[in-house]
N, C-alpha and C positions, 0 to 999 in steps of 0.2 A: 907572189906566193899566196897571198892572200886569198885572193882570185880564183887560183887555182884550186887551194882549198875549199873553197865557195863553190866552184864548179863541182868539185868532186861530192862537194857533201850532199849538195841537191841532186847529184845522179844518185846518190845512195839512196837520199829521201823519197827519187822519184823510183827506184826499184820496190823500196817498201813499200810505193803503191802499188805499183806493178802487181807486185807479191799476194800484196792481201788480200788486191780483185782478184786476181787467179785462185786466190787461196778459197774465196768469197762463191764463184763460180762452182768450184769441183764439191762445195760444199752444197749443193743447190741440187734438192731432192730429184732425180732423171726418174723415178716410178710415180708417175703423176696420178692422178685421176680414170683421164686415159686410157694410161697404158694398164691400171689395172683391173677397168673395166671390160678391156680388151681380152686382158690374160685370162680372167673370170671366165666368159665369156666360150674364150678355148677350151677352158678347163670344162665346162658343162658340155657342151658335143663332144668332145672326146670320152667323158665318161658316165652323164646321165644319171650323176650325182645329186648332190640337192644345192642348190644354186647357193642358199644362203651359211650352206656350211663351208663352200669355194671360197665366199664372198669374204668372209670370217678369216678364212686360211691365207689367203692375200692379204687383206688389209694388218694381218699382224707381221707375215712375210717381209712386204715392203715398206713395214712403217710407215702408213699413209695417214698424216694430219687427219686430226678430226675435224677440220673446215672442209679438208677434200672429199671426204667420208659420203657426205651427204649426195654428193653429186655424183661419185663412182655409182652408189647404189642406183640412183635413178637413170642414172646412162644403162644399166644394164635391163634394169627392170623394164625400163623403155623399149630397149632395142630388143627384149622376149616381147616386149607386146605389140609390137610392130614389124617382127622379123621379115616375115614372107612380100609385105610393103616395100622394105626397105632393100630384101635381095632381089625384088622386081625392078627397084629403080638401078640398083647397082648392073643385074645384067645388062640393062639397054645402053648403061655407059661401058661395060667390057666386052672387050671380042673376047675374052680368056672366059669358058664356061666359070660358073661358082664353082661345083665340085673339085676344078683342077687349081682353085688361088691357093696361095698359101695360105693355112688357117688364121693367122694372127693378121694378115694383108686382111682378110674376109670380114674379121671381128672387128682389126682398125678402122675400118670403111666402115661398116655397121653405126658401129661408134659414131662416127664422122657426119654420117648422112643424117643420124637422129637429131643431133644437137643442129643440122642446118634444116630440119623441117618439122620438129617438133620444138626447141629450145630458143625463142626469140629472144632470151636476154643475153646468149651467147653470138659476142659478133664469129660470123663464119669464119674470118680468118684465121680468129683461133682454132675453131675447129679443124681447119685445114691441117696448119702447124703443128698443132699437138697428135693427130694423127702422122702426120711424117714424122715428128720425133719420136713417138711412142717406136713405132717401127726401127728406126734405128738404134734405140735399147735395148730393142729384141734381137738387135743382132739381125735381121732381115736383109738379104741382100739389096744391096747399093740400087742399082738396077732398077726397084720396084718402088724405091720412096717416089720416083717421078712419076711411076702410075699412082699410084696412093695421093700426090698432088692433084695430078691429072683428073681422076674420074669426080672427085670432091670440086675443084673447081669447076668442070662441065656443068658439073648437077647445078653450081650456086648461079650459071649464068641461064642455064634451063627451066628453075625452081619453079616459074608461075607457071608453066603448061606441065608438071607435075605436084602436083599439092596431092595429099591423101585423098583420096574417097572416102563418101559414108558408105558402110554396106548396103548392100542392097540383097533381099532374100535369092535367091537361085532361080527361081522362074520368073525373076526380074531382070537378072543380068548373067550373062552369057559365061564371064569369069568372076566374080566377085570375090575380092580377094577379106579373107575372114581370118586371118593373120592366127590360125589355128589348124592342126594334120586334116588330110583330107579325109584319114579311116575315123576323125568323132565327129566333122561336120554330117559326113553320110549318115551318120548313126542318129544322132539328132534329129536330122532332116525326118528322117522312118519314124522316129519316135515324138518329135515335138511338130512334126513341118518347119517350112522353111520362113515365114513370118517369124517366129518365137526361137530358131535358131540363129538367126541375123541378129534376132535382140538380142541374144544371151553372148553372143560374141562380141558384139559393141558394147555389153557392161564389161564381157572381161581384160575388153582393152583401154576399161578407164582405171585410173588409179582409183584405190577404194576410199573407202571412209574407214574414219578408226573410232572405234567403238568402244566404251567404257561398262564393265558391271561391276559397280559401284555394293563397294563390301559394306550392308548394311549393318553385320555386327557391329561396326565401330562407328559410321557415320552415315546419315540421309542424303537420301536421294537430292534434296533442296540444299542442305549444307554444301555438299561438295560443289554445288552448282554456282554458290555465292562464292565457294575459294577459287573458282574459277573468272566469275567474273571481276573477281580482286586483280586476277593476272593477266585482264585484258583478253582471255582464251576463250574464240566461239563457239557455243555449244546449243545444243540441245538436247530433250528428252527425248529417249527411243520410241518407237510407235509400237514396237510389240513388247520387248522385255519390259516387266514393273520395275529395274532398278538399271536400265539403259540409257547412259549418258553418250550423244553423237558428238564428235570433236572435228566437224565438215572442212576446217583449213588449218588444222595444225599436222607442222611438216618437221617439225623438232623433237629432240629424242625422249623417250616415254616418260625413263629419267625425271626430266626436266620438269614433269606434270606436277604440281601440288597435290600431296599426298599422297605418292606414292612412296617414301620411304616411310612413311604411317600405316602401309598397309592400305590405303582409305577404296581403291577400286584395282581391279584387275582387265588385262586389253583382252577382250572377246566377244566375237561378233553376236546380234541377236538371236541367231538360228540356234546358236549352242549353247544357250544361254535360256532360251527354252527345252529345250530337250531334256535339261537338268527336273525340271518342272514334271516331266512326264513321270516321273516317279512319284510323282503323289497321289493322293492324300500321304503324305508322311507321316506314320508310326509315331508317336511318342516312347521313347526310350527304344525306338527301332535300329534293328541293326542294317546297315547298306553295304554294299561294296560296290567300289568303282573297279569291274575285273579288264580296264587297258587304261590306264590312269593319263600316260602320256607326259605331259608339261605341267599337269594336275588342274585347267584350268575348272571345269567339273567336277573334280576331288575339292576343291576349294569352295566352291558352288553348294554340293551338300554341306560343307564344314558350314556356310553361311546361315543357309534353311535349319539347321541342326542345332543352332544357339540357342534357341530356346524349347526345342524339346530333346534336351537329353537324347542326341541320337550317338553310336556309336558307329565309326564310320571304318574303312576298310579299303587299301589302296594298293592293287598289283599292276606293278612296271617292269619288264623285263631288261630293255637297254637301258645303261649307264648313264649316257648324256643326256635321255630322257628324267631319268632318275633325276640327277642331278639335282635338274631344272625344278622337278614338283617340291624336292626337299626344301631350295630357295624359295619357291611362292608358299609353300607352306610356313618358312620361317617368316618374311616377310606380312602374311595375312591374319595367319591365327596361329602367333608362335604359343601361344596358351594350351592349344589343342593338344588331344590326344591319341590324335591319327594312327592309327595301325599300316604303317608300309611295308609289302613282302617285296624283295628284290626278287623277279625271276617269274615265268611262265603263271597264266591261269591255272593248267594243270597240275603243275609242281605246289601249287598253292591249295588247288583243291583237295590232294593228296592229304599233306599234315593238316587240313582245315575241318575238325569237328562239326563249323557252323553252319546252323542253315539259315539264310538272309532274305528278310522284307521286304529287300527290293538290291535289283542287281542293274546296274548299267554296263554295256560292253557295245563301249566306244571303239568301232573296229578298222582294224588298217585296212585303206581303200586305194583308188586309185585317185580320189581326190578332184576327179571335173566337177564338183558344186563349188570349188574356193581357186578356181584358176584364175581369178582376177587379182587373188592374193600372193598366188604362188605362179606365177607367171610360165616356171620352167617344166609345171606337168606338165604340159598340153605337148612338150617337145620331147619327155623323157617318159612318157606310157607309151604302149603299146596295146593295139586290141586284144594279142596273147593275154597279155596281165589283168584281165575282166576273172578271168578262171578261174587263175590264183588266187585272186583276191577272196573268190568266193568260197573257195575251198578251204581257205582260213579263218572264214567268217563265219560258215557252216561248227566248223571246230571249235571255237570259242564260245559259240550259241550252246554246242552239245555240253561242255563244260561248266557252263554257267547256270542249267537246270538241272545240274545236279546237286547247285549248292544254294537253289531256290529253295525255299520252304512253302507251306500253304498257303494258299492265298496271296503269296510271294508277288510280288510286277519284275517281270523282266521289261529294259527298253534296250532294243537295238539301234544303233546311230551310228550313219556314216557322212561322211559331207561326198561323195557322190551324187551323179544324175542318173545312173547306168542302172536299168532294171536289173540285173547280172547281179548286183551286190547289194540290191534293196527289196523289190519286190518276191525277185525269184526265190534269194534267200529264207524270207520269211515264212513263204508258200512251202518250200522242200523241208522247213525247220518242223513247221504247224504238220503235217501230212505224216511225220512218224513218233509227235505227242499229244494224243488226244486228248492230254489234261492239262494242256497249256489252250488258252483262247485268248486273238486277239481283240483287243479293245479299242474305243474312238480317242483319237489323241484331244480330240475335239474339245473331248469333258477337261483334261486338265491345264489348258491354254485358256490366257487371256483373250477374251473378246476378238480384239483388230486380232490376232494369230490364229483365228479359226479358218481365214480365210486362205490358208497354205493347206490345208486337211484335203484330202483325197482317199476315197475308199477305204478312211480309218487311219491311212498315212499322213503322217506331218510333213509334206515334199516340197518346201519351195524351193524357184528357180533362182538363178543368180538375179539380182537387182537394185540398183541405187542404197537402196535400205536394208537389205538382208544377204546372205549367202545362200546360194547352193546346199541344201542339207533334204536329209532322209531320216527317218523317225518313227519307229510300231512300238507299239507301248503293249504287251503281252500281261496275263497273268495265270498264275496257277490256278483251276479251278476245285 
């Protein structure tokens, strides 16, 4: 009886294991990394959204671990910036054209391929696995996990007689794959030649640098640099901004950095961080307004130059989630401040606005090819249509914003654009119907090393290891 009991109760023991693995299992997160690098991924071709607000909408969707977080991000950002690579190597292993795969088979394999020819710290066979699982969460038919096996393990046993290319310009190589649309390579080519297009596409398919401009109201340029080296974080001094901090290998979250909940620096590249500049000599108790304010990173910029003269500052954002964002950096930098924010249009602003201002920035929405190293997903989600538009908004904003210039007033226009269409032509159509605006040398109001981005009075550099893609005319009323 005994025995019996003894046997019984260890089968009971042994189902409680049974139980708990199983229980253990079903508990075990099936939206990995992967699969929602993949979903992202879907969700940007289908709808030419903006990647990192997809990226946002998944990672809270599926609950994905903040350890996994890191890595969905760069699988995606990866496979934008090696796409046309990667669906090159993918067709030579399918007889199925791309256009006809199934979308989530296309992005799993994207997925897939990156992490075996970009990710060496990832063994392939994960790679393999996790793309046929991710697939099978999706619900994919049965059928295609063994292609999805298939074309990943070919590649991994092919891999040395396909490794990436460097690019090579157009009149060097017959196809040169520039992992960018063929309507802004052509445009490029006309406008930069193909030497200075090859470069601008090989910076935008490196990961960038992250850049600091370090909020001098509260702390120096040198201070921060030593709270830095306190936490082991490499850095250095920008080459053109006077309060640019480079942070060349930190890949952890901004968060994380010392002194940012102090307020102490703000993440913004050097290109726009001069631009802010181009509004000077700054007024003493002058009034400014920033009329497209955006995330406020140059709303914040003036609040800084404005500490110590008495400036009065002024900040129109139409979208909400834009909004949002300025209200937090402005909480966070200069919660002191006495910032004037209009929710809603430059013109609905201009309307009840008695003022006339010393100096006007309009920051204007663009198509964005000078920060596609940043934003990986323009280069897939413009179109050459959208030069038009863009300019036609840009033209509107201009016309509104001298009307709330005063004398002697500086308007500056800025876009992070390359495309003449919404920088030079802009300013030429703007200049040609106010003969009491004249442009000026951006030249006078930049530091030294930054003179050498100036072109015909424009402040235009190209994308490059140390700066971004940006466009800049500094205007004044005469």
């Amino acid at each position: 009886m005994e025995k019996q009991i003894d046997k019984s109760h260890n089968v009971v023991i042994h189902n409680q294991k049974i139980n708990c693995a199983s229980s253990a299992l079903q508990k075990k997160p099936t939206h990995t990394a992967r699969f929602v690098a993949a979903e992202t991924l879907c969700n940007l071709f289908q709808s030419r959204s903006s990647v990192k607000i997809l990226f946002n909408k998944n990672i809270k969707k599926y609950n994905l671990p903040s350890k996994e977080r890191n890595l969905a991000m760069n699988l995606v950002y990866g496979v934008l910036r090696q796409r046309q690579f990667l669906d090159s190597i993918l067709q030579e292993r399918s007889k199925t054209p791309i256009r006809k795969l199934h979308p989530f088979v296309h992005q799993s394999l994207a997925v897939g391929l990156y992490q075996i020819f970009f990710l060496t710290s990832i063994p392939h066979s994960a790679a393999v696995n996790e793309a046929v699982n991710s697939c099978k969460v999706k619900g994919v038919p049965k059928r295609l996990h063994g292609f999805v096996n298939g074309v990943l393990r070919e590649t991994i046993r092919c891999k040395e007689n396909t490794a990436p290319a460097e690019i090579a310009p157009a009149e060097h190589d017959d196809k040169p794959v520039y992992n960018h649309p063929q309507w802004l390579i052509s445009r490029w080519i006309k406008h930069f030649g193909g030497e200075e297009t090859a470069r601008i596409c090989r910076e935008n398919n490196k990961e960038p640098l992250l850049t600091l401009r370090v909020n001098s109201g509260r702390i120096s340029r040198a201070d921060l640099c030593r709270q830095l080296e306190q936490h082991k974080i490499s850095h250095r001094p920008g080459r053109y901004a006077p309060d640019s901090i480079v942070l060349p290998d930190f890949h952890g979250s901004i968060q994380s950095i010392p002194g940012y909940e102090q307020g102490f620096f703000q993440i913004q590249d050097e290109a726009a961080q001069l631009a802010t500049l181009l509004l000077g000599p700054l007024k003493n108790r002058g009034i400014y307004l920033d009329g497209c304010a955006g995330l406020g990173g140059k709303t914040s910029h003036l609040l800084q130059l404005g500490v110590h003269r008495n400036l009065k500052i002024y900040a129109v954002e139409p979208e909400k989630r834009r909004l949002q964002k300025l209200l937090e950096n402005r909480h966070r930098l200069f919660p002191e401040s006495k910032l004037s924010i209009y929710e809603g249009s430059l013109q609905g602003f201009g309307a009840k606005c008695p003022i006339q201002f010393d100096g006007i920035l309009i920051d204007a929405p663009c198509s964005g090819t000078g920060v596609i190293g940043r934003h990986p997903d323009i280069r897939w989600n413009r179109k050459e249509d959208d030069l038009q538009r863009y300019q036609k908004e840009q033209l509107e904003l201009l016309e509104q914003a001298q009307l709330l210039l005063g004398p002697k007033g500086v308007l500056v226009y800025a876009t992070c654009s390359l495309e003449p269409e919404e920088n030079q032509n802009v300013i030429h159509t703007f200049l040609a119907t106010h003969p009491d605006i004249e442009l000026t040398n951006c030249a006078e109001q930049l530091p030294k090393a930054a003179q050498q981005f100036v072109k015909d009075k424009f402040f235009c550099p190209h994308p490059s290891p140390t700066i971004d893609g940006f466009f800049a005319a500094r205007m004044k009323r005469t």
